[in-house]
N, C-alpha and C positions, 0 to 999 in steps of 0.2 A: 575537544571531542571530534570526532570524523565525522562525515556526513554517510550513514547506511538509507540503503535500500533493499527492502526485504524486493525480491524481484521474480517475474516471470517470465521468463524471456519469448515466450510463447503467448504472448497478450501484447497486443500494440499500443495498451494506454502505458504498462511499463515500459516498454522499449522508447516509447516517445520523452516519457518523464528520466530514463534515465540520460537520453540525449540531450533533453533540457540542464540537468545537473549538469554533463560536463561539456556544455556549452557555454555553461557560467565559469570556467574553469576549475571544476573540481572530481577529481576520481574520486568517486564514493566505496565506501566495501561494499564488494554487492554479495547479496546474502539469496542464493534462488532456495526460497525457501521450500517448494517443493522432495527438491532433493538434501537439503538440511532444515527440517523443521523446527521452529525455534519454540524453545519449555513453555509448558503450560506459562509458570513466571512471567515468563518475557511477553507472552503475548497479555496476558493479562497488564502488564507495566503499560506495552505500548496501547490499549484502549486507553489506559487510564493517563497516559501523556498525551495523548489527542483530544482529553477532554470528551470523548463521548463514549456510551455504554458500548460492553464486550461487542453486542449483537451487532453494533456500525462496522463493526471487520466481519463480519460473515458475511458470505459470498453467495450469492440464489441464483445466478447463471452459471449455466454449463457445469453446475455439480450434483452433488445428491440432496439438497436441501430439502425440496418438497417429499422424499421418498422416506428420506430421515422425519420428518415431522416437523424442523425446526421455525417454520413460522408460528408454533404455538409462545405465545407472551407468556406461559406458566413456566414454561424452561428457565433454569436456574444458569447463571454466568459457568458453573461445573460442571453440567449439560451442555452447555455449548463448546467448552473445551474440550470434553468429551468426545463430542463429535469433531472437532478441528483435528485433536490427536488423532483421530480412528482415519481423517480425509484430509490431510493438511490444502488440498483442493478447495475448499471453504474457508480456509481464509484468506479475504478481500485483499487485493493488492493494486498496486502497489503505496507499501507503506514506509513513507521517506521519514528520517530522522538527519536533524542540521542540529549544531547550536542554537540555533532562532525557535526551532519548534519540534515536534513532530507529528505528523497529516498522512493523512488515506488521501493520497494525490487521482482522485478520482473526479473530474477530469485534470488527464494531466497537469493541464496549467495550475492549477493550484498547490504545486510546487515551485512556482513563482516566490509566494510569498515567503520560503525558505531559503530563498538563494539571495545571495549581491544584486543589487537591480543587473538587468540585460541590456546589453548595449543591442541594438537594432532589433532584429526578431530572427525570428527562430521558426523553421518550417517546417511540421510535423510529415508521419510518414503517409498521410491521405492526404497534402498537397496545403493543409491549413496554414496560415499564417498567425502564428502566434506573437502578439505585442505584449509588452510589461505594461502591467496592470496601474 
């Protein structure tokens, strides 16, 4: 299986985690999912491969979250896709897929534990020095 990254290239925790991937040496498919929004399906599979509910990929900065109503807990997982379809803006990224696993690399580094260990470190784009965990 390939290593994807659903991405935004317009977000610096994505840009940072995709430079971590291929720093580990690997091109990932990169998927901006913006401009290709992936199936209700697919996103539903990837909550449910990260092990945590739909609502941990939904995004509450810099989108329409609070306007949409979506911090109400009665919203059904079909409500929430609902609004992903309607704003693909809302969903949380970036969300990396490896063989090992797949994570809402939110902070970056926790696309660490997806990858080969890192040899030395790796120096994010606001000057962080990032070490293998």
């Amino acid at each position: 299986m390939d290593t994807l990254i659903y991405h935004n290239p317009g977000c610096g925790t994505s840009r940072n985690t995709l430079a971590m991937i291929r720093a580990a040496g690997i091109e990932p498919t990169i998927i901006e999912y913006l401009k290709s929004p992936p199936s209700r399906d697919t996103i539903r599979a990837l909550a449910q491969a990260t092990g945590q509910p739909l609502r941990s990929l939904v995004r509450e900065k810099g989108t329409p979250f609070a306007d949409l109503g979506l911090a109400d807990p009665a919203l059904t997982d079909d409500q929430l896709l609902d609004a992903i379809e309607a704003h693909p803006i809302l969903l949380n990224r970036p969300i990396v897929v490896t063989p090992k696993g797949t994570r809402l690399c939110r902070p970056s580094e926790a696309v660490l534990d997806l990858l080969p260990p890192m040899t030395g470190t790796f120096t994010k784009e606001d000057g962080e020095v990032v070490k293998q965990r």
